[in-house]
RODRENPA-621841 format. One record per residue (C-alpha): residue in one letter; x, y, z. Coordinates in steps of 0.001 Angstrom, whole numbers, padded with zeros to 6 digits, always signed. Layout:
<recs>
AXYZ
...
</recs>
This chain:
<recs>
X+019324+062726-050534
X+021680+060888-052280
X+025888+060388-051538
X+028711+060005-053554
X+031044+056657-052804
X+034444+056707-053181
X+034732+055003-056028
X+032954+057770-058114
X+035043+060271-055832
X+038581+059125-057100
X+036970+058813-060806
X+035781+062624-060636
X+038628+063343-059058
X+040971+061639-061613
X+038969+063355-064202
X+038711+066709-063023
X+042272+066898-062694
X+043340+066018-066204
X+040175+067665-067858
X+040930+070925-066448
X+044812+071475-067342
X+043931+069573-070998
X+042205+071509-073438
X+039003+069013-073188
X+036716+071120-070779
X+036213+069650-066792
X+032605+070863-066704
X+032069+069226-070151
X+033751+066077-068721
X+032227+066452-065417
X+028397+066402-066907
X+028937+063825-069963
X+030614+061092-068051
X+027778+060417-065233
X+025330+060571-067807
X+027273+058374-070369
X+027365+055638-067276
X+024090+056128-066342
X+022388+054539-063726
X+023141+055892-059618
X+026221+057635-061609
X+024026+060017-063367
X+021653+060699-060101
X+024297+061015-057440
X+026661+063310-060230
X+024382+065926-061486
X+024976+069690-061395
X+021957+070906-061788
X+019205+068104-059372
X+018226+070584-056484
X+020418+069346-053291
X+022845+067718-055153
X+026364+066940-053157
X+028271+067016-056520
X+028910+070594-056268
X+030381+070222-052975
X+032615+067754-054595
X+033295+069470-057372
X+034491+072891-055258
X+036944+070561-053171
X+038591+069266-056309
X+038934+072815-058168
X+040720+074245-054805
X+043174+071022-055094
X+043709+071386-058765
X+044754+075146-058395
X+047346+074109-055467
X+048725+071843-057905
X+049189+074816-060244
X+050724+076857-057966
X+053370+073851-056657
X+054123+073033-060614
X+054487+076733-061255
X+055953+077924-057964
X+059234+079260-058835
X+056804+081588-061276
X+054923+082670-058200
X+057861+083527-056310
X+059495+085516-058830
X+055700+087101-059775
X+055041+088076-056118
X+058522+089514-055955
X+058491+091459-059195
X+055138+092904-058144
X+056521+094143-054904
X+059517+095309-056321
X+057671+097654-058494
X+055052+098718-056028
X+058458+099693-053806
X+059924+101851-056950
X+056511+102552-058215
X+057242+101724-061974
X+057545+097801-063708
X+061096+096460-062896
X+060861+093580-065151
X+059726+091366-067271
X+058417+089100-065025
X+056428+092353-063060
X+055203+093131-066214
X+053537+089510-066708
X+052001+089953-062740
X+050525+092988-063927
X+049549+090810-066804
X+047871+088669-064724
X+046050+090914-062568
X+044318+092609-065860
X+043308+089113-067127
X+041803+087918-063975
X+039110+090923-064001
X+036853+090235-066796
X+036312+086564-065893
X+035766+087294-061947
X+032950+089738-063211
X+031595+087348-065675
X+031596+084528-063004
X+029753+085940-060402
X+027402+087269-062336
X+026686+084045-064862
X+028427+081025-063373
X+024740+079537-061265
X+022559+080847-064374
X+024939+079322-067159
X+024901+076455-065291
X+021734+075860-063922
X+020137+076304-067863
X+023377+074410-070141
X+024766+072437-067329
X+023143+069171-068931
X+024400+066509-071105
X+023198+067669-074675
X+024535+071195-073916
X+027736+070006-073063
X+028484+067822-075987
X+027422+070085-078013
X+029775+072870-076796
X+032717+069902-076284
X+032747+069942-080021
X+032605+073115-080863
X+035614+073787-078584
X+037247+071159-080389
X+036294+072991-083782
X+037848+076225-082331
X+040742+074665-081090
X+041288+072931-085125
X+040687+076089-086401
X+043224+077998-084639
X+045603+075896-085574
X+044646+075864-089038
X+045153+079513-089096
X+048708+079293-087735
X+049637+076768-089962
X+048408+078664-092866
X+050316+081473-091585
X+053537+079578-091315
X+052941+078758-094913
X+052440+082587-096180
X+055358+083398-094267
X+058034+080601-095561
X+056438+081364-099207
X+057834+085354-098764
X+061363+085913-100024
X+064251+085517-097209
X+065552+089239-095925
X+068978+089967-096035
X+071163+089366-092882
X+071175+092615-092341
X+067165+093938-092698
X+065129+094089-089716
X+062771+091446-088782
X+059542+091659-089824
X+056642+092695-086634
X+055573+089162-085470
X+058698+087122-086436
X+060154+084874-084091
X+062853+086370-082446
X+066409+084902-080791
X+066641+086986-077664
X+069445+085436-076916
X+071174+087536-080201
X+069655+090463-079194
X+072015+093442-078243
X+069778+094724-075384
X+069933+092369-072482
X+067783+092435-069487
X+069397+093162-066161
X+069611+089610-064740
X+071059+088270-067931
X+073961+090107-066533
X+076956+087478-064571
X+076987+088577-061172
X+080327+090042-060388
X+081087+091215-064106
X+079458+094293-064724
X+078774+094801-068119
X+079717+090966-069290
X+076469+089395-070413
X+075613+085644-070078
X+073428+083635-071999
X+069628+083981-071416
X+067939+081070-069938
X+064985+079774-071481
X+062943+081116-068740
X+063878+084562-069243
X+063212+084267-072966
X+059799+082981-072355
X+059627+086364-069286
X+060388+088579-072321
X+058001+087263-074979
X+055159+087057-072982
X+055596+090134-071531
X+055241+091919-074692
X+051739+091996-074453
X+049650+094829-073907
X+046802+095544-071363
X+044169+095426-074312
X+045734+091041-075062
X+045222+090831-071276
X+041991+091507-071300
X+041151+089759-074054
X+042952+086547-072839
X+041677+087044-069671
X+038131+087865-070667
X+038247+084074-073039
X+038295+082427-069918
X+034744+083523-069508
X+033415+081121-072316
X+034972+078809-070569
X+031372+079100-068007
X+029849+076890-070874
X+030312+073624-070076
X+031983+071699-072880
X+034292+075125-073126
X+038170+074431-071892
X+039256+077237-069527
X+042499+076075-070578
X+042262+075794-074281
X+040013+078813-074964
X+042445+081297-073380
X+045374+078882-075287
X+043411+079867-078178
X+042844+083733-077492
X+046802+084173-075984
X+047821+082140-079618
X+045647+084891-081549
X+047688+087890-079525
X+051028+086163-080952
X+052375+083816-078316
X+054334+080557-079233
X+052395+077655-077647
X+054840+076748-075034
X+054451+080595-073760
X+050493+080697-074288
X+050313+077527-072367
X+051863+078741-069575
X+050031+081849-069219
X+046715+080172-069339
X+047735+078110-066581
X+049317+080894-064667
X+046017+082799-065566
X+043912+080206-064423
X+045538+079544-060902
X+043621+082590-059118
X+040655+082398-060853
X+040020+078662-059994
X+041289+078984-056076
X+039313+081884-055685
X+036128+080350-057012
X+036821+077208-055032
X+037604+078766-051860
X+034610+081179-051834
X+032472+077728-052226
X+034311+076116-049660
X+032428+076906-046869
X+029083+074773-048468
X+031169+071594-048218
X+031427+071210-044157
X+027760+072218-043869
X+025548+069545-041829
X+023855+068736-045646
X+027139+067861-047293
X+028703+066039-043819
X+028166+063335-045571
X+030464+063904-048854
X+033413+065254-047147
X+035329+061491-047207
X+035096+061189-050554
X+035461+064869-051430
X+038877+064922-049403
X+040138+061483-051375
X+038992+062851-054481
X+040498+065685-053886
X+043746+064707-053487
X+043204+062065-056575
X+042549+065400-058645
X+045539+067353-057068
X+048035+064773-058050
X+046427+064412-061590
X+046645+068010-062478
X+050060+068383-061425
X+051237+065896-063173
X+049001+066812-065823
X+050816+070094-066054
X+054284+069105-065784
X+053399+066879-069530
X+051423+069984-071276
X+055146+071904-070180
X+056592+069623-072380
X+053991+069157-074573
X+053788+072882-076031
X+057043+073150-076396
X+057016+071197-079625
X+053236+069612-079902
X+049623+071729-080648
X+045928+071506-080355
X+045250+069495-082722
X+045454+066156-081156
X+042591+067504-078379
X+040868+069600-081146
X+040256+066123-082753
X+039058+064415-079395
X+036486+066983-078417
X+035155+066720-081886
X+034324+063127-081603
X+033830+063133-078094
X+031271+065354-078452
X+029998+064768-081486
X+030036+060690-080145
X+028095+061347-077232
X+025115+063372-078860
X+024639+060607-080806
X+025182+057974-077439
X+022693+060148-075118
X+020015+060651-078598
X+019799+057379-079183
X+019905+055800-075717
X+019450+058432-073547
X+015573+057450-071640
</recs>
């Protein structure tokens, strides 16, 4: 049986945390990279050689990834968790933010079913190197094209005349909601009933997202599913899906993350149980370091995409996946024994 050393631990680890908050696919990363090294890399790191520790490994570092999530996105928690209780109490949606929860709870069904029931087969059959390059560029052609779409968008809608200042704005537009005449309750200054205050960014970004139905949620939620195909990004195919349903980047960034918190720790904690068996004794060292190697990567990871979407796009990652995949098909066709 082999091990994994340390060295390959903090790698993976380093990996898996960036890999799985950028729109570049973990699993895609996670197979390609042993077998681009090659040698004890490729043996000790497969996903699919029977008795394999990798998995172990690999369930470790998910679990830490999605606790970086949830300490980058914390104060969304809180105010989720809250919101949701608050409307359970009243027994109607108080909120924006309730609304998103609700948001979230719809989105996280399709790709719980969809794991259990695929994850092993999926990855027992494509969870090799050709498969995953292969899919790592086509999620970079999906994540191009999306933007492509947008952009040509953009240009249909700065081509049509200007309305008047006083026409409504056309379905889709990008609204101010700071302008708008109908504030939300906390917009409201404490102690000045009736006296609005400007709405933070947060709340905007509460009130956009919001606005989509239980039909986007699904479908957002039910992208992540693709995302079983290794060279798929969780992250950037439910980018892609929550762009499609009308959000700005910035917003459809952090729904996908705040999407794929539970999802991941779920997954990982289910699997958890495998790594402190007498068969994987071995592997818990370098699991725990490279664990803790991925957690800080993803949260920093995700504290840069924050900033990122708010002015930046796919296309910089669409680009990479594209010759990143299309790079190592040739690598593992010419070279690979």
């Amino acid at each position: 049986m082999s091990t994994i050393s340390y060295l390959e631990a903090v790698v993976v680890g380093a990996l898996q945390g960036v890999s799985e908050l950028f729109p570049v696919s973990s699993l895609g990363h996670s197979v390609l990279v042993p077998a681009l090294v090659g040698g004890h890399w490729a043996t000790d790191l497969s996903v699919t050689r029977p008795g394999s520790p990798y998995l172990a490994v690999l369930v470790a570092m998910h679990v830490a990834t999605a606790l970086a999530l949830v300490v980058h996105y914390r104060r969304d928690w809180v105010r989720i968790v809250g919101g949701l209780w608050e409307s359970l109490r009243r027994r109607r949606i108080t909120s924006p933010i309730a609304r998103i929860g609700v948001l979230l709870v719809l989105g996280t069904i399709p790709v719980g079913i969809a794991g259990l029931i695929l994850e092993a087969p999926l990855r027992d059959v494509l969870g090799k190197p050709i498969p995953a390059a292969l899919f790592l560029a086509v999620n970079g052609l999906v994540l191009w094209l999306v933007e492509r779409g947008r952009r040509a968008a953009a240009d249909d809608s700065a081509a049509a005349p200007t309305p008047s200042d006083d026409a409504a704005a056309p379905q889709g537009a990008t609204v101010d909601f700071s302008a708008q005449p109908t504030l939300p309750m906390h917009a409201v200054a404490p102690g000045r009933a009736g006296v609005a205050t400007a709405v933070s960014a947060e709340d905007r970004s509460d009130a956009r997202v919001s606005r989509l139905g239980w039909r986007d949620a699904l479908v957002v939620g039910g992208a992540q599913s693709l995302a079983l195909l290794p060279g798929i990004s969780r992250s950037g195919i439910t980018m892609v899906a929550a762009l499609r349903r009308g959000l700005r980047h910035d917003d459809a960034a952090r729904f996908a993350f705040l999407l794929a918190t539970p999802v991941i720790l779920a997954a990982g904690l289910l699997k958890m149980p495998s790594l402190f068996t007498a068969a994987e004794r071995p592997v818990l060292g370098p699991a725990l370091v490279g664990s803790l190697v991925a957690g800080v990567a993803a949260y920093l990871s995700a504290r840069f995409l924050s900033r990122w979407f708010h002015t930046g796009t796919l296309r910089p990652f669409a680009v990479y996946c594209v010759v990143a995949g299309l790079g190592s098909l040739v690598y593992l066709g010419l070279f690979a024994g």
